[in-house]
Phi, psi and omega in degrees: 000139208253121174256153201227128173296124182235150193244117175233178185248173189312291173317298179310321222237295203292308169278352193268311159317345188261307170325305166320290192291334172309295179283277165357309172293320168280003189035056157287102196276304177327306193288323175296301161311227151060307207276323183261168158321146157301280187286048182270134184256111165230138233231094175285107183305150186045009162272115148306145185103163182315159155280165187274121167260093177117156174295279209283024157255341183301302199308306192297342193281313174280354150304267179337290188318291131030277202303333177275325215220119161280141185242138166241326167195159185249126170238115206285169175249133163286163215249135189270135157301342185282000000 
């Protein structure tokens, strides 16, 4: 099975990231999983280690992370056109 490149925009990129942070803030594991691809590899900045492969390793790193960290708010920086 072949995987094919999906294209969103800038905005679409934009709400999919605000959802992220969003659900972070609610330790909504469901909602985070919900946010990547089934087969999504994700490569967490300053986690040692392999990047996360798949919903239930995604799940478990923030299930851990939870567990450790409370988060009350994310404020993403927008990114300069410049």
């Amino acid at each position: 099975m072949s995987e094919q490149a999906v294209t969103i925009t800038r905005e679409q990129m934009d709400a999919l990231v605000e959802g992220h942070y969003r659900a972070e803030e609610r330790g909504d594991l469901e909602a985070i999983v919900k946010g990547f691809s089934p087969n999504a590899e994700h490569d967490v900045v300053g986690r040692p280690g392999d990047p996360l492969h798949g919903g239930d390793q995604i799940k478990a790193f923030y299930r851990h992370l939870f567990s450790d960290l409370r988060i009350d708010r994310l404020e993403p920086v927008p990114a300069s056109d410049g």
